[in-house]
N, C-alpha and C positions, 0 to 999 in steps of 0.2 A: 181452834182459833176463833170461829164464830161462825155462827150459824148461817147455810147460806141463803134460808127464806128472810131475812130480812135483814138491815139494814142500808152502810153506804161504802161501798169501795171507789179508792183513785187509784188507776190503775196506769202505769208510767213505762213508755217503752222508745228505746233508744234506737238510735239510726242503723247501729248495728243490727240489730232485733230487726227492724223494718225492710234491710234492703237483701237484694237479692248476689250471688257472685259475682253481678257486674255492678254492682254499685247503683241498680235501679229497684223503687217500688216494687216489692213483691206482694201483689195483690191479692196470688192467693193467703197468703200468710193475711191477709187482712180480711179477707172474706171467712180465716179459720177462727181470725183472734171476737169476728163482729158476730161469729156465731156463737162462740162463750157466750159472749158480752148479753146475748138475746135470750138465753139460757137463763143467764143469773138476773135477768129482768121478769122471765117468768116465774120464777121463783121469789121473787117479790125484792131482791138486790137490788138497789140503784147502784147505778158508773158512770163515774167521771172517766173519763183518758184523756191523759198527756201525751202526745205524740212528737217525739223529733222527726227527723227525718225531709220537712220543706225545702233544705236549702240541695239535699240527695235529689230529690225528685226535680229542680230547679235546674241544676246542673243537666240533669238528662234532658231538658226541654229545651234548655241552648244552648245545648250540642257542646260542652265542657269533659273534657273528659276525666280533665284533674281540676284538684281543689283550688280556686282561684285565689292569687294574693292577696287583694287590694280589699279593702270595707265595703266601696259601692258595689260593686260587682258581686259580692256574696251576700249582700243586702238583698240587689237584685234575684239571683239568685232562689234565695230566700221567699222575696216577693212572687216570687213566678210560678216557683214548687208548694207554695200555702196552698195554690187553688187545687192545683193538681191535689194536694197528699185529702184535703178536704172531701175532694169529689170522689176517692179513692173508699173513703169512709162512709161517704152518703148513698152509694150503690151497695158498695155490703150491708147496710143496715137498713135499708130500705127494701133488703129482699127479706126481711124478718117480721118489716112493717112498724121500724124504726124510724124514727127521725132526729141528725144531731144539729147541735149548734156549734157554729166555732166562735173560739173565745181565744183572742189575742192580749195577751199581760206584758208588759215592762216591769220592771222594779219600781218605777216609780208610781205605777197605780196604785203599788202595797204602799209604799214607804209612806204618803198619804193617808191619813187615818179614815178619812171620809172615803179616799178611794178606795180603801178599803172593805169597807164596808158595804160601800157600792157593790164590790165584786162580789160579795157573800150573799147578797140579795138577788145579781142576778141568775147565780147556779143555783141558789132553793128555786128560782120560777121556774128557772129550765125544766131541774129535777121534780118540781109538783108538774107540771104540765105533762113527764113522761121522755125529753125528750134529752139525749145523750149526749152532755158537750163534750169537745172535741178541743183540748186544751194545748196550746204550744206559746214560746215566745215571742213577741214581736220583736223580731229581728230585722226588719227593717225601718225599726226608729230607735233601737237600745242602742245606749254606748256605755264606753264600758262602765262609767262609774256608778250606774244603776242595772247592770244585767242581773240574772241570776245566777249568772255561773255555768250552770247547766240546767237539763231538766231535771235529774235529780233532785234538788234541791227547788228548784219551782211545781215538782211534783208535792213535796212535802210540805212547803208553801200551801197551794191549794188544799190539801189534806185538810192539816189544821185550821184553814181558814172555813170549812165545812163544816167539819169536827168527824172527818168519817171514822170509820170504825177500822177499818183496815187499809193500808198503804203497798200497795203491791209494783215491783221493780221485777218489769219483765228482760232479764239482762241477755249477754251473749255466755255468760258465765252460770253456773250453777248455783253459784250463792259464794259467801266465805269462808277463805281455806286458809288452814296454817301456815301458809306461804303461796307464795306465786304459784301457780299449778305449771305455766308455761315454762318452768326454769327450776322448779323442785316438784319432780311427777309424785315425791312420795307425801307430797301435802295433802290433806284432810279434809276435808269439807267438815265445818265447824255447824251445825242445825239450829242450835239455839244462840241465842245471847243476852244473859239481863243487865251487863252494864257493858259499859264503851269504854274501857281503861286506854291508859297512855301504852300498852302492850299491845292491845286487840288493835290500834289504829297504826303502829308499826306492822303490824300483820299486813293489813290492809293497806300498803304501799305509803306511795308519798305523793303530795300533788302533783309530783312533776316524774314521778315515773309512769312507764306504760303500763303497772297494775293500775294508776292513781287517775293519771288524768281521763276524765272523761269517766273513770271506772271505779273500781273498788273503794278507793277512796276517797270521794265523792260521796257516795253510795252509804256507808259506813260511816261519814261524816253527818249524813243525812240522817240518816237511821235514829243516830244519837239524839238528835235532835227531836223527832219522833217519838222517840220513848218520855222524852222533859215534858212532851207535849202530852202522854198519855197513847199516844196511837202505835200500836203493834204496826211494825214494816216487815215486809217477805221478800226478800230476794232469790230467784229462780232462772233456770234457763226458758226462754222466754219461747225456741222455739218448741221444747217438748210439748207433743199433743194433748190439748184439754188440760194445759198448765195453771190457766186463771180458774178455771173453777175449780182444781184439784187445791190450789193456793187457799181459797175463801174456806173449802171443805176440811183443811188442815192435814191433805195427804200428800201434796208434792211434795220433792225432792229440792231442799233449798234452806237457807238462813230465816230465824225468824227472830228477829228484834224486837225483846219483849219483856218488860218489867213482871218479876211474879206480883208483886204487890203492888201493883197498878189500878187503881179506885177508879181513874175516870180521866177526861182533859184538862187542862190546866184553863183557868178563864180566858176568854179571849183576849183581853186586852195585855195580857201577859205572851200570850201567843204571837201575839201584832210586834211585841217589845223584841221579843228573841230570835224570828222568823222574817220577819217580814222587813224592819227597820234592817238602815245600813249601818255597823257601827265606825262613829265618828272617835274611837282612841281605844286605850287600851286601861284597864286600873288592875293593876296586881298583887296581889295579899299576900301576909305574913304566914306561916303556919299556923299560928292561933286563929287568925280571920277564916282562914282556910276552913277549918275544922268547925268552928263554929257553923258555917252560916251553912257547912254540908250535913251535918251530924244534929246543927239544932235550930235551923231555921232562925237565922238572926239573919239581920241588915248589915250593909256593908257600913262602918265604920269608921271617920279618916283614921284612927290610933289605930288599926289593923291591914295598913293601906302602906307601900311599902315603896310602890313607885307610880305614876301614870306617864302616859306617852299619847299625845295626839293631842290638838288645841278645839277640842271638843269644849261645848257650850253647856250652861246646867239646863237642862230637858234634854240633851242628846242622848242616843243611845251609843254604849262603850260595851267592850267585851269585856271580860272579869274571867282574870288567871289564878291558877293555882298558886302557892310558891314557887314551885317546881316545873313554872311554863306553863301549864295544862289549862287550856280554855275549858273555864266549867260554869259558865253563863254568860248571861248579856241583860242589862238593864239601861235604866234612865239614872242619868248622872243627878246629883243635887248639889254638883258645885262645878265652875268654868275649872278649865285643866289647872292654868294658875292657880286657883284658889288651893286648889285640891293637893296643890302640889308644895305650898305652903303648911297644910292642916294637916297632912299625912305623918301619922304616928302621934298626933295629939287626941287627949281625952277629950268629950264634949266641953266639959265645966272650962277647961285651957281656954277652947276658942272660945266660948263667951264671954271672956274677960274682955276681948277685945275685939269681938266683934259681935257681941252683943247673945242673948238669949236666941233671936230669928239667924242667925248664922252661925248656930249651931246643933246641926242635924245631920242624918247619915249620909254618905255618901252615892248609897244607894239604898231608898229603902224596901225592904223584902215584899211589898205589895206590887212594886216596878222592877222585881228582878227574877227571870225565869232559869231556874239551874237545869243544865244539862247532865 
């Protein structure tokens, strides 16, 4: 996978992974995971971690014994259990002779191109200075139309927003299996994977089942995105002992998501495009657009554009389907929904007759489109 004297891993673990059979902070699990962590910094690794788990650790501190309904109250929640899960972090690592920083994200620090950037600058200082942020959502200012979703996917976020070298999801599950393992015991644990087909994500549930939400498919929705990005993701059971350095070493037990012919990351700003932005509509291609823009690197074209949906603006970011439904990127629009929805299936030369030489260009052009 990579070497583990040097570079950068983020390493991403779920509430599940975090708590204990009663639904609290299990510490020693956090003193086990901050002694990898101090391991792979000897060895000359930097890590990031992503940690869920605030809103678990929140609950047990105001005496909650179930998950509360309402927003504020798991806000709060939230708010209560950051300190705790923080302080839970800063004793493990401080008996290594550690020090971390927490770092609170919304979507819309990303969505923000500057804030973006911001954020990028201030995990190189953390990480030149040595010292181990401690990364989770702000949940109690997100709503929903900027969350992340999950950490999953603000793990992957952060990733690429680094460029690390490796993306590691310490789960409650082993990795990905040919089926639900909880409901088909003869399913498989699959090890590799170098593309993310319309089959493999049927494997991998649906958002809205118990393999999906919060889990596998997430996870494997993430992944995908990971690999456009250039960065190998490992999914593993998070509690097996000495899993994150076995992970970097390329010996656990677990999925790894990984392009054979993968050269490097894709630019940042193409990363910010696919990752980070929210997309404002949807633009969906013919099988010719299809093929082209997967097979030969061309732009999105309206003559190969067959439908859009969303009242998205030209600089928005929009998803981009296959013919056949399949999200296989996201870029910056070059035309308002309207327009696009007039020009679609015309040749360039068409629309310049009547709307001149300057309106008419791609849809999306391949410098502002990042395929998955």
């Amino acid at each position: 996978m990579q070497s583990p004297s040097s570079g950068l891993i983020v390493v991403k673990i779920g509430t599940t992974t975090l708590v204990d059979e009663n639904g609290r902070l299990d510490h020693a699990f956090i003193d086990s995971l901050c002694t990898q962590v101090a391991e792979l910094r000897r060895r000359g690794t930097r890590v990031i971690i992503v940690s869920s788990g605030a809103a678990a650790a929140g609950r047990e501190v105001l005496g909650f014994t179930t998950r509360p309904a309402d927003i504020p109250t798991l806000q709060a929640c939230a708010a209560t259990g950051q300190a705790k899960l923080i302080e839970s972090y800063e004793k493990a690592l401080a008996g290594h002779g550690l020090s971390c920083g927490q770092v609170l994200l919304t979507r819309r620090d990303v969505v923000d191109r500057e804030g973006y950037l911001n954020a990028r600058n201030t995990f190189e200082r953390l990480l030149d200075l040595g010292v181990v942020p401690i990364v989770n959502e702000n949940d109690t200012v997100s709503v929903a139309e900027f969350t992340f979703g999950d950490n999953d996917m603000l793990g992957g976020i952060v990733s690429a927003l680094v460029g690390a070298d490796l993306y590691v999801i310490l789960s409650d599950v082993e990795g990905l299996f040919t089926a639900d393992p909880a409901t088909h015991p003869e399913a498989e644990l699959i090890t590799r994977v170098d593309h993310v087909g319309e089959e493999l994500l049927r494997s991998a549930g649906t958002p809205s089942s118990s393999y999906g939400t919060g889990g596998m498919f997430s996870k494997v929705s993430t992944a995908r995105m990971m690999m456009a990005a250039g960065i190998p993701t490992f999914i593993c059971k998070g509690r097996t002992p000495g899993c994150l350095i076995a992970s970097v070493e390329g010996t656990a037990r677990g999925t790894l998501f990984k392009h054979d012919g993968a050269t490097g990351h894709e630019n940042s700003h193409k990363l910010w495009i696919g990752l980070a932005e929210v997309p404002q509509g949807t633009i969906t291609l013919d099988e010719g657009a299809t093929k082209a823009i997967l097979s030969q690197g061309a732009s999105v074209l309206p003559v190969g554009v067959s439908s859009c949906t969303g009242s998205f603006k030209e600089g928005d970011v929009v998803d981009v389907h296959s013919f056949d439904g399949l999200l296989i990127g996201r870029g910056t629009a070059g035309y308002d929904a309207d327009d696009l929805a007039r020009f679609k299936g015309l040749k360039l030369d068409v629309i310049a007759r009547f709307a001149g030489d300057q309106g008419a260009h791609p849809a999306i052009h391949r410098n502002d489109l990042l395929i998955f």
